[in-house]
C-alpha positions in Angstrom: 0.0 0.0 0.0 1.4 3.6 -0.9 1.8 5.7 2.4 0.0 9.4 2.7 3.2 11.0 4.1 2.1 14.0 6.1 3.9 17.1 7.4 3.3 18.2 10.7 5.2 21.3 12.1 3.7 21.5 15.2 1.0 19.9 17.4 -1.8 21.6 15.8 -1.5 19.7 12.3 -1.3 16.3 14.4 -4.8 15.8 14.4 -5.5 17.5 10.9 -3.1 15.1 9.2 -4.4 12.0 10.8 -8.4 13.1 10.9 -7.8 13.7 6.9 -6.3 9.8 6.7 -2.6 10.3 6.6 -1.0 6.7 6.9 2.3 8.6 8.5 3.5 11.5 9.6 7.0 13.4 9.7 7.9 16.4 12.6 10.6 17.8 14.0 12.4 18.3 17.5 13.4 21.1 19.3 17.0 20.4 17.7 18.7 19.6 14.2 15.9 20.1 12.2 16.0 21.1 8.6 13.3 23.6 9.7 14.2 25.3 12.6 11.5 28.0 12.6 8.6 25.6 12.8 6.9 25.4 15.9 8.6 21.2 15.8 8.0 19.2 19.3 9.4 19.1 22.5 10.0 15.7 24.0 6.4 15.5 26.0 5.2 16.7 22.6 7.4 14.1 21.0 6.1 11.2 23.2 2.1 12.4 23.0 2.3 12.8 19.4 4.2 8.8 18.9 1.0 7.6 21.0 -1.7 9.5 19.3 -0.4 8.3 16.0 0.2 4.8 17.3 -3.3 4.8 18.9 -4.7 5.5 15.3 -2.7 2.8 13.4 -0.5 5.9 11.6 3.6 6.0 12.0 5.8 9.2 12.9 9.2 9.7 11.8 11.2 12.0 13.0 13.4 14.9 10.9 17.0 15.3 12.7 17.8 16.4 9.2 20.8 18.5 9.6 24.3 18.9 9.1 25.8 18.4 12.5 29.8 19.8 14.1 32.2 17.3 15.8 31.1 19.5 18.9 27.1 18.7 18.7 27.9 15.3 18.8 26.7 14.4 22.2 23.2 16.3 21.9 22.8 14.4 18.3 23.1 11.3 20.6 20.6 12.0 23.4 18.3 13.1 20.3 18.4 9.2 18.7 18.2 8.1 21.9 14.9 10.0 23.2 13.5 8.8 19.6 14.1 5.9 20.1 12.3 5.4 23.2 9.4 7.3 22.2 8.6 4.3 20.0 9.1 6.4 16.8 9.1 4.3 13.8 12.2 6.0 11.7 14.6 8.6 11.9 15.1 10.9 8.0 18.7 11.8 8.5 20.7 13.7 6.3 24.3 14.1 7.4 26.9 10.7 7.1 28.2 10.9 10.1 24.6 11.3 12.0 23.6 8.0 10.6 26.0 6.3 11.7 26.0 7.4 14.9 22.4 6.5 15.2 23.1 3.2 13.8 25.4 2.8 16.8 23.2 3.7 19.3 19.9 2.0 18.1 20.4 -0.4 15.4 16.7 -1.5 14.8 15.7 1.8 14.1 14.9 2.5 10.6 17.2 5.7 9.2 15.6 7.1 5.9 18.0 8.5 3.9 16.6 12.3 3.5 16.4 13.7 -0.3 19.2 16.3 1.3 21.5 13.6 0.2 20.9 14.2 -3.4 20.5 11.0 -4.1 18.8 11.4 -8.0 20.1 7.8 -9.4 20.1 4.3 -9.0 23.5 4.3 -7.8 22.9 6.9 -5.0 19.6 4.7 -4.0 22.1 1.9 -3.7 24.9 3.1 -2.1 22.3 4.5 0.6 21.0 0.3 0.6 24.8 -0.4 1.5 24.7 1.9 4.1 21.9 0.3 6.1 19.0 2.8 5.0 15.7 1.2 4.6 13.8 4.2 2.7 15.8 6.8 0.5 14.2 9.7 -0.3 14.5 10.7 -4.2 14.9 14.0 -5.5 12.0 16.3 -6.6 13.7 17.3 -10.0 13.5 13.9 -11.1 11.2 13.0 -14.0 8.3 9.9 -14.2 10.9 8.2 -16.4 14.0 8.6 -13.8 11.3 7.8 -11.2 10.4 4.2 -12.2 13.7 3.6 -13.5 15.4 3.8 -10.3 12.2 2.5 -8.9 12.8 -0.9 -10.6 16.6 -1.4 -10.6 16.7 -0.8 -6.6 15.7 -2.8 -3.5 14.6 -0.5 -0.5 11.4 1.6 0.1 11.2 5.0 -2.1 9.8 8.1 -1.0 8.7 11.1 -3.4 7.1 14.4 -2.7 4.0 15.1 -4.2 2.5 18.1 -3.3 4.2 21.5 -1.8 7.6 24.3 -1.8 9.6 23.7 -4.8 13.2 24.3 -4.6 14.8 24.9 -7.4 18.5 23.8 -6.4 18.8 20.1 -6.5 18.2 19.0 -2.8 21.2 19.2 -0.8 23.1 21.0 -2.8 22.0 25.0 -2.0 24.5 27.1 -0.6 23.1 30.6 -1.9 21.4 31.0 2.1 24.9 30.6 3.4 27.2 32.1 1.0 25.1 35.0 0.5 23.7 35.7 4.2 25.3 33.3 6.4 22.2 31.0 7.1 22.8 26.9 6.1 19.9 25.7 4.4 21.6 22.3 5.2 21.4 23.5 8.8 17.7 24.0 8.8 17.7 28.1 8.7 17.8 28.5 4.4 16.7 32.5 4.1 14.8 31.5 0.8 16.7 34.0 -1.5 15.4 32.2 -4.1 12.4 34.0 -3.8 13.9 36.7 -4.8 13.9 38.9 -7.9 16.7 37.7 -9.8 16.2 38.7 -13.3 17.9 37.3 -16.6 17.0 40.3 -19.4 13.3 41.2 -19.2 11.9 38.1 -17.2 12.1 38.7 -14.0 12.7 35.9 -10.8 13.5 33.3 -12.8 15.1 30.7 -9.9 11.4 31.2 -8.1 9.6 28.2 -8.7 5.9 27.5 -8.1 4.8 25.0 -5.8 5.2 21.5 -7.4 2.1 18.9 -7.4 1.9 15.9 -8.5 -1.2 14.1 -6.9 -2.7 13.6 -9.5 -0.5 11.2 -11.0 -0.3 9.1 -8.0 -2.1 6.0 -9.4 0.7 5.6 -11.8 3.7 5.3 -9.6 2.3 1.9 -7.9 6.0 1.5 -6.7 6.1 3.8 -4.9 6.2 3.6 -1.0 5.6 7.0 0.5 3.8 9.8 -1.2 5.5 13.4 0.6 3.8 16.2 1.5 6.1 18.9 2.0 4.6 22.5 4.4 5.9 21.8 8.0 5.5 26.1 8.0 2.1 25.7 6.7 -1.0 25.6 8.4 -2.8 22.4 9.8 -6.1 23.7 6.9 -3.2 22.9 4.5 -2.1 20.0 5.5 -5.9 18.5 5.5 -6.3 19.9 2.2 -3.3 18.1 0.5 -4.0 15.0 2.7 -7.7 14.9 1.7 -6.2 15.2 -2.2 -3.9 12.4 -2.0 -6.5 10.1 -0.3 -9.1 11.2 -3.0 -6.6 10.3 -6.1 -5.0 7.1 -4.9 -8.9 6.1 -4.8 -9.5 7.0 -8.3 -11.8 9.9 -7.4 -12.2 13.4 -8.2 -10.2 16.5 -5.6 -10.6 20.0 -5.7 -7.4 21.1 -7.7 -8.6 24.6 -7.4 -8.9 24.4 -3.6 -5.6 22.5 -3.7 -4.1 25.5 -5.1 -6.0 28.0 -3.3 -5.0 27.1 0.1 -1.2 27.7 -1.4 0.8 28.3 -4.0 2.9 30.7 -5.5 1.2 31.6 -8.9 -0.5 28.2 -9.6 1.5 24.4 -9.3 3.3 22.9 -11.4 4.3 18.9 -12.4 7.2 20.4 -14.6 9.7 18.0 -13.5 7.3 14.9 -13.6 6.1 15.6 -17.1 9.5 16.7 -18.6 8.1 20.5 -19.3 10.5 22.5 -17.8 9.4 25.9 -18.8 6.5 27.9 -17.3 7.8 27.0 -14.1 8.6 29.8 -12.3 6.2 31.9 -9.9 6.1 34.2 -6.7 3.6 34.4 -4.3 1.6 37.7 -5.0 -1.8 39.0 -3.9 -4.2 37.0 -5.7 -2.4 33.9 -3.9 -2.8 35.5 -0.6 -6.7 36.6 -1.3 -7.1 32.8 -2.7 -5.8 31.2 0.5 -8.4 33.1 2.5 -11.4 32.1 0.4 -10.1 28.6 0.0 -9.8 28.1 4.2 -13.6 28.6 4.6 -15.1 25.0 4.4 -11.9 23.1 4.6 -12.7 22.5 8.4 -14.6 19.3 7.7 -12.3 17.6 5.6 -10.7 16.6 9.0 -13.3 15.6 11.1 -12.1 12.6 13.2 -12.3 9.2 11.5 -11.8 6.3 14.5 -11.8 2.6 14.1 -14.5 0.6 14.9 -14.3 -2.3 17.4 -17.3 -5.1 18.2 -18.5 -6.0 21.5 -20.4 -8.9 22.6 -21.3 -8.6 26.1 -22.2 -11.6 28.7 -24.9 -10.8 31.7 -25.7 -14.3 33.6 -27.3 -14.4 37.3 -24.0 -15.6 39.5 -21.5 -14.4 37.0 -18.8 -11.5 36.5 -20.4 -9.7 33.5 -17.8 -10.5 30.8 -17.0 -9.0 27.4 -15.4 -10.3 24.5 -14.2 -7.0 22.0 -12.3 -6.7 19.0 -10.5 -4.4 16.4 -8.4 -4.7 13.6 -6.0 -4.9 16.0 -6.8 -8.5 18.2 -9.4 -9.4 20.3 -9.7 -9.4 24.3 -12.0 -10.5 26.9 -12.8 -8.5 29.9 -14.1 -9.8 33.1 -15.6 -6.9 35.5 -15.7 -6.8 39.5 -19.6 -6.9 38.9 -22.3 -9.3 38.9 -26.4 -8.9 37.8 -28.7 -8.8 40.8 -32.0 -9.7 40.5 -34.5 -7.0 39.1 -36.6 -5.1 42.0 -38.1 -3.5 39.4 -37.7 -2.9 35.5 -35.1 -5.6 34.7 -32.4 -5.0 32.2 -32.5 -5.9 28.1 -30.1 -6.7 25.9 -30.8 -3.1 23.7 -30.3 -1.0 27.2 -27.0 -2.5 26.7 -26.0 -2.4 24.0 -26.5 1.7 23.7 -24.5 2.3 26.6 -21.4 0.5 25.0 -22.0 2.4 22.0 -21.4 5.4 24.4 -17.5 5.9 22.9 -17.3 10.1 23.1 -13.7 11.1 24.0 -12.3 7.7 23.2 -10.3 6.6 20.3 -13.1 4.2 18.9 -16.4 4.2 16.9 -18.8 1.6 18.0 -19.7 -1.6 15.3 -22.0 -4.8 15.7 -22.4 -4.6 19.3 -24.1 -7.6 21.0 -25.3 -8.7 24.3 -26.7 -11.7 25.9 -28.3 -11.6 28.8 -30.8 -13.3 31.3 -34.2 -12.1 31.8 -34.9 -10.5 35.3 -31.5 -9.0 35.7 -30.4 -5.4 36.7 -27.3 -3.6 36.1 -26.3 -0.2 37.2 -24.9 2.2 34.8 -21.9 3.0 36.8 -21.2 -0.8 35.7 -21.2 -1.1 32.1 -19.8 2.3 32.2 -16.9 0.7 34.3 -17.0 -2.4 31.7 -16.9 0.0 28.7 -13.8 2.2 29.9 -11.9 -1.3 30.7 -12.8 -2.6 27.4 -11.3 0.9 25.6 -8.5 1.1 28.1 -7.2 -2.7 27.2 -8.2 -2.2 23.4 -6.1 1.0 23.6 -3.4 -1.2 24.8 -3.3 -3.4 22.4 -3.5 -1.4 19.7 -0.1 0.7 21.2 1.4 -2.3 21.8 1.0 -3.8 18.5 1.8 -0.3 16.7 4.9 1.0 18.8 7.9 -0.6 18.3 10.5 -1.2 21.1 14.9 -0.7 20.1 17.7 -1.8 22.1 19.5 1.4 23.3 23.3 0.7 23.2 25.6 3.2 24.9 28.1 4.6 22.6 31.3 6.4 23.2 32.5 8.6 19.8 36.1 8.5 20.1 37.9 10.7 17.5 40.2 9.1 15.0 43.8 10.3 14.9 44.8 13.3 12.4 46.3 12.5 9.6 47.9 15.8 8.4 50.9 15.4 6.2 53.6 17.7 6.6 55.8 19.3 4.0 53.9 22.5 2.5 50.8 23.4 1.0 49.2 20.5 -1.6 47.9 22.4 -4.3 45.1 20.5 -6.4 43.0 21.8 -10.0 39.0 21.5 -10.3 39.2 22.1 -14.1 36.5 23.4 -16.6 37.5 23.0 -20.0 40.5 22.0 -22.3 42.3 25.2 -22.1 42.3 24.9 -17.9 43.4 21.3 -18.4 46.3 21.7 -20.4 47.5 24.4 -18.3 47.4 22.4 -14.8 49.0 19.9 -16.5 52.0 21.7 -17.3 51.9 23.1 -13.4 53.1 21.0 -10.6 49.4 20.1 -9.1 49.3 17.0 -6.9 45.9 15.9 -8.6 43.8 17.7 -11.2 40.0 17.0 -11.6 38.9 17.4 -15.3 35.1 16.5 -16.6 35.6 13.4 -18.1 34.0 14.4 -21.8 37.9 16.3 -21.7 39.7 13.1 -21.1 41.2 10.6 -23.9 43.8 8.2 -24.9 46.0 10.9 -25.7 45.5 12.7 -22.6 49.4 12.6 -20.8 49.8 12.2 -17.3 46.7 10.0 -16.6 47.7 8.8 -13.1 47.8 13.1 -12.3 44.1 12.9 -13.2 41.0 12.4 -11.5 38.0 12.4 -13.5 34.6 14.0 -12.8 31.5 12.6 -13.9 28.0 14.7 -14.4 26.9 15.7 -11.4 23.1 14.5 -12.4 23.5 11.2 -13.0 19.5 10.3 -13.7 19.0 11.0 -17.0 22.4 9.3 -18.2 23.8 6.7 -15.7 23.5 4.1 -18.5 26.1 6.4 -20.8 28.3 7.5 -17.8 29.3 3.8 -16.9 30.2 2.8 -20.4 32.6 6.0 -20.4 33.9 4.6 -16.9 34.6 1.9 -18.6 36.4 3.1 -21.5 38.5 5.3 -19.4 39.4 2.6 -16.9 40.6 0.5 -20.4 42.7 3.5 -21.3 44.7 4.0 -18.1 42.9 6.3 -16.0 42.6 4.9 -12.5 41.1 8.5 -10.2 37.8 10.0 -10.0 36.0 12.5 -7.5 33.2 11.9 -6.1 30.7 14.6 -5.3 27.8 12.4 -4.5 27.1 8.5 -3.0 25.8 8.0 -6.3 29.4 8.8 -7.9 31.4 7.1 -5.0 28.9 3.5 -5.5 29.3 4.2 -9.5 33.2 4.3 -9.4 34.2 1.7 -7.3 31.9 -0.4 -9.7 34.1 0.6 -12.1 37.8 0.1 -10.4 38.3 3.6 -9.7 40.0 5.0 -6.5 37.3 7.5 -5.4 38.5 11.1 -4.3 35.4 12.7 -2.0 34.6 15.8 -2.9 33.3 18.8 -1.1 29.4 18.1 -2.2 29.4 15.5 -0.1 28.9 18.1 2.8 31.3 16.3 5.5 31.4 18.8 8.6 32.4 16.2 11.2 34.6 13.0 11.9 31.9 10.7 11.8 30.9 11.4 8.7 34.6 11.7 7.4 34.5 8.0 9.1 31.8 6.7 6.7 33.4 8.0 3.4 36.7 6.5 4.7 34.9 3.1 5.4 33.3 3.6 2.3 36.3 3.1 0.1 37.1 6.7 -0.1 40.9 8.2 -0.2 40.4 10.9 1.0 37.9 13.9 1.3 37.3 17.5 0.7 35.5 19.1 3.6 32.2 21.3 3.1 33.3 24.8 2.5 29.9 25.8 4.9 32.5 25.2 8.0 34.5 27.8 9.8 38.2 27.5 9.3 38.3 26.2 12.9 35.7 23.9 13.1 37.2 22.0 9.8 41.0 21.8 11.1 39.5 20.3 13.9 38.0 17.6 12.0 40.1 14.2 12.4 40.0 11.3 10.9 41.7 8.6 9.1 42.0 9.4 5.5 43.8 13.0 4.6 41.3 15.9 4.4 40.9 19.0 1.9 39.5 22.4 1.6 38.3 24.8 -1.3 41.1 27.5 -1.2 40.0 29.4 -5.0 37.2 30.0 -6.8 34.0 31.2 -7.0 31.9 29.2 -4.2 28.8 27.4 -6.1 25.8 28.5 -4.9 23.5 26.0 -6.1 22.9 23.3 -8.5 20.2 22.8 -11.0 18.2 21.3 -13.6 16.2 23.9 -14.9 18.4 26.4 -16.9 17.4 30.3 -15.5 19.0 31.6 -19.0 17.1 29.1 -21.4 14.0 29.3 -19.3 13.9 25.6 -18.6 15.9 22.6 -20.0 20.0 23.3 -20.6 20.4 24.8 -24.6 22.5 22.1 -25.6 25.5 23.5 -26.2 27.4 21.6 -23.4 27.5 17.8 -22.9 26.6 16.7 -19.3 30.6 15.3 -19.8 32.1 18.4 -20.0 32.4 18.8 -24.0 31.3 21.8 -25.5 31.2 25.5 -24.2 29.1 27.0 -21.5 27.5 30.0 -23.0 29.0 32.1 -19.9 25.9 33.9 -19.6 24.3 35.6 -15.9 21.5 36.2 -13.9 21.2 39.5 -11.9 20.0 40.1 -8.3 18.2 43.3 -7.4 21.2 45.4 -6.9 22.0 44.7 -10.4 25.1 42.1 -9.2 26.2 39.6 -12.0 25.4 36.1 -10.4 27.6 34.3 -13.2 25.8 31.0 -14.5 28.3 27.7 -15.6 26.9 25.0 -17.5 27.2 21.5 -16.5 25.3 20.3 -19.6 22.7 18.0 -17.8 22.5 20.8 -14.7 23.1 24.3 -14.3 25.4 26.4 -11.8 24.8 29.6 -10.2 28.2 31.2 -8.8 29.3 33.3 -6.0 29.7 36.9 -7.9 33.0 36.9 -5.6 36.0 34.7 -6.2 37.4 33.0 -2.6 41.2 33.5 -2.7 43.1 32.1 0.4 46.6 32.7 -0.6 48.2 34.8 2.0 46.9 32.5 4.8 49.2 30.2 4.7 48.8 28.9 8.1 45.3 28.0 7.8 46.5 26.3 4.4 48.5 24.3 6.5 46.2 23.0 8.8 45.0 20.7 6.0 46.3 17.6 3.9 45.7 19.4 0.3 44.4 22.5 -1.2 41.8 22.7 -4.1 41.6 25.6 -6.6 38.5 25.4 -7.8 38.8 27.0 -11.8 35.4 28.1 -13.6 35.5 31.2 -16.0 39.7 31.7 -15.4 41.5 31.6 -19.1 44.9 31.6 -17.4 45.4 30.1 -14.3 49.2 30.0 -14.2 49.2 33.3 -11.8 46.8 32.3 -9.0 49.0 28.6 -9.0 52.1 31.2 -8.6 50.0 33.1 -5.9 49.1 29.9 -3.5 52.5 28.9 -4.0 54.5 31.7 -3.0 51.5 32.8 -0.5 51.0 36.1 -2.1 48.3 38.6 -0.6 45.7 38.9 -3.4 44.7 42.2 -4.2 41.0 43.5 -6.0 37.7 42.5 -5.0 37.6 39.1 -3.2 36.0 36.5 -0.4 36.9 34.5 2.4 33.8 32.4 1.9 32.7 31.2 5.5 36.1 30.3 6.7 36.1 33.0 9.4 32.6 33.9 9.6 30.7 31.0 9.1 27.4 29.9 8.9 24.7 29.8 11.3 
């Protein structure tokens, strides 16, 4: 059966989301949630809101979604731990190094591997299987073709979003909140500059997406295992109203899609990604929206009138006797024997219909009454303090039994992180290349990098100095996995043996393929833990997230050597949709790296140049500002190697000559987050 994923930001939506039949539902804590200014729940909430959902035959997972520091370590713990006991039924994780710890600390509870991931391919989806996730949760950008492909070529449970917020960075992958204002998406405080106007010639905010829906094409992903509803900053009327929609398709019959899109959206919703139409896309929230959200919250209140479950009674009155009960649900049966017994009838004896309505008296419980019975002997009486008595014990042990069967129990193991030991090299400053094109490439390799990563669309037999070169596949891998392995494998034949990888799905892809992987800074490592995985993982080493403070990443240990972004401009997100072509990339590039991007820009508000790189398959949007770290050498040093990251540069001979000689840059520049970092 698919799930009705619900999102529910604070206690209010609770009973909205489960009164409009949500199967599941997904909230927050007071701490590392990917939406820190929801209302989320506080540990008695937590606890209430595991039994409520228990009590109605629904599961709650909970978000501890964020990146997490070496130094929040402990308070990540006591967070698995308290979920956990609560009974939750999953944790949606996004950082490495959280889910292993939670792995360590409660191995029966299921970790979902959260889309923040950016896991868009059948090789991420597997490489999260490897990990021990039982759910990975797949990218919204993806199309219905990528969807059933990965669908069918992978084993564990898939979740999608269906309905709400559209981002239009691939998930995971935003750094425009942090670069720009100093507030980590992947940390749960994202700004939303997106929703600003950024303009690109006369159309104006052209990386503001409507809302995505996709409900009603939820009968044709039967795969599928959990259909997402993203809004846990909406209201509980909206999470009814998408809830109601998704229970209303998956039966085959009609929803308001006006209502749908009345209660929110930002200029109508859109299934661009599912259908493969990538323009008309874009959309703010303006008055109209507003003034529909109003009109569309009047009537909405009865779409989530409590549904309960119905139990059966059959109830036993004998002279002599206990009065007994035998009651069912979908849950079991039981049988109840009360402290009373029938006395004979001083004056109008008891029937079996008297009975009967007082069991179906169920106000304030969880319950609705079905066929309920009685037998009983003629000439009896009963008081109504009794089968009141009877009926609570029958709902309190029914209640019981439901929890029990619907909450499961973990072993909580103590666990003890113990940092690995540094493994900084000494002698100087490690300069690597992050090429762009053919003119970069043949440049680095006449300079003394230690490694230079070049798309592999630049790479050939002739290429010299193969073992100096570690290729980079397309960062989207979904619409051309099947073409990027039978390169892998043509460059393995050829004598290349190194390849970075910015994603799981790279990393799984690659050591398919004989490569030594080389981690890259995509794969947002901010602590030891999750340096740990990607070591364990095969990995040889790993570039840190550039979101950390200088400090923070030095103090990172762990057992393979460890990088940093030193040049160039800082990527501040990642997409599909092209802002200059108004939808899908113009062609001119290759997702492999041949071709030219057309070096083309979008503009904030201020009229700043936000340059725009072409991956081919996805589309960059760069810091305006170019990070140069030259002169500090002694933060240099702190780490194994250095990465110059080169986009737009046609000679890049100068800035090698800077790093190495530790020049002080001059003109307009950046220091990225390395001293101020990001909140």
């Amino acid at each position: 059966m698919n799930e009705i994923l619900a999102p529910c930001g604070g206690a209010e939506s609770l009973p909205a989301a489960l009164n409009a039949g949500a199967d599941a539902v997904y909230i927050g804590m007071k701490k590392f949630s990917a939406r820190k200014n929801a209302e989320n729940f506080s540990d008695e909430e937590l606890l209430e809101a595991v039994r409520e959902c228990h009590k109605r035959g629904a599961k709650l997972y909970i978000t501890l979604n964020t990146l997490i520091y070496d130094d929040e370590i402990g308070e990540f713990a006591e967070c698995v731990k308290t979920a956990a006991e609560s009974g939750a039924d999953g944790l949606i994780i996004q950082d490495l190094g959280a889910a292993y710890l939670a792995e360590k600390i409660c191995p029966e509870l299921p970790r979902h591997a959260s889309t923040q991931m950016s896991l868009n391919s059948i090789s991420g989806v597997k490489a999260a299987t490897e990990l021990g996730f039982t759910r990975a949760v797949i990218g919204r950008e993806l199309s219905e073709h990528e969807i059933h492909n990965i669908a069918e070529n992978t084993d564990i449970e898939l979740e999608i979003f269906v309905h709400g917020a559209l981002c239009v960075c691939i998930s995971g992958q935003c750094y425009m909140s942090s670069v720009l204002g100093g507030r980590s998406g992947s940390r749960g405080l994202c700004a939303q500059p997106c929703r600003l106007d950024f303009t690109c010639g006369n159309r104006h905010n052209v990386i503001s997406l409507k809302d995505s829906s996709i409900i009603g094409h939820l009968r044709e992903l039967p795969e599928i295992a959990s259909f997402k509803i993203e809004g846990r900053m909406k209201r509980p009327e909206y999470v009814a109203c998408a809830v109601d929609a998704c229970r209303k398709s998956l039966c085959g019959e009609i929803y308001d899609k006006n209502r749908l899109g009345g209660i929110f959206s930002r200029g109508g919703l859109t299934d661009g990604y599912y259908a493969g139409k990538l323009n008309d896309m874009q959309g703010v929230r303006g008055k109209e929206d507003v003034d529909n959200s109003a009109k569309a919250l009047n009537g909405i209140k009865e779409i989530y009138k409590a549904e309960y479950p119905r139990i059966s009674v059959d109830i036993s009155v004998e002279i002599g006797e206990n009065i007994t009960a035998r009651a069912s649900c979908a849950y079991g049966e039981i049988e109840v024997e009360s402290n009373f017994s029938p006395e004979p009838a001083s004056g109008s004896a008891i029937d079996a219909a008297a009975v009967c309505e007082r069991m179906k008296k169920l106000g304030g419980t969880q319950f609705k009454a079905g066929e309920i019975t009685a037998s009983i002997e003629s000439g009896l009486y009963v008081s109504a303090a009794a089968l009141n008595a009877l009926r609570r014990e029958i709902c309190g042990r029914l209640e019981a039994l439901v929890l029990e069967k619907n909450t499961p129990r973990y072993r909580v193991l103590p666990y003890e992180y113990l940092r690995d030991n540094m493994n900084i090299m000494h002698g100087g400053i490690n300069l690597r290349a992050e090429i762009s094109d053919e003119n970069q490439l043949s440049q680095a390799l006449e300079l003394p990098f230690e490694l230079i990563y070049a798309p592999m669309g630049l790479l050939s037999e002739k290429t010299p100095n193969k073992d100096k070169i570690a290729i980079i596949p397309p960062f989207v891998l979904s619409d051309c996995e099947e073409e990027t392995e039978k390169r892998l494998d043509e460059l393995r034949k050829i004598g290349f043996t190194k390849a970075l990888a910015h994603t799981l799905g790279h990393a799984f892809l690659l050591k398919k393929h004989g490569f030594s992987v080389f981690g890259g800074f995509r794969m947002n490592v901010l602590n030891g833990l999750s340096a740990r995985v990607c070591e364990n993982y095969g990995f040889e080493d790993i570039t840190l997230s550039f979101e950390g403070t200088a400090q923070k990443l030095s103090e990172i240990s762990c057992g393979i050597p460890r990088g940093i972004v030193a040049y160039g401009r800082l990527p501040l997100m990642i997409m599909r949709r092209c802002p200059i072509a108004d939808g899908a990339a113009c062609g001119k590039k290759s997702p492999f790296g041949e071709g030219k991007s057309c070096g083309g820009a979008i503009f904030d508000r201020l009229g700043n140049k936000i340059p725009v790189h072409c991956g081919g398959n996805s589309v960059e949007l760069l810091n305006p500002d170019v990070l140069v770290m030259s002169d500090k050498r002694d933060m240099l040093g702190k780490f194994d190697f250095c990465v110059l990251k080169f986009t737009d540069e046609t000679d890049i001979s100068p800035i090698f000559e800077m790093y190495k000689n530790g020049k002080k840059p001059s003109g307009k520049l950046t220091r990225g987050l390395y001293y101020r970092g990001a909140i």
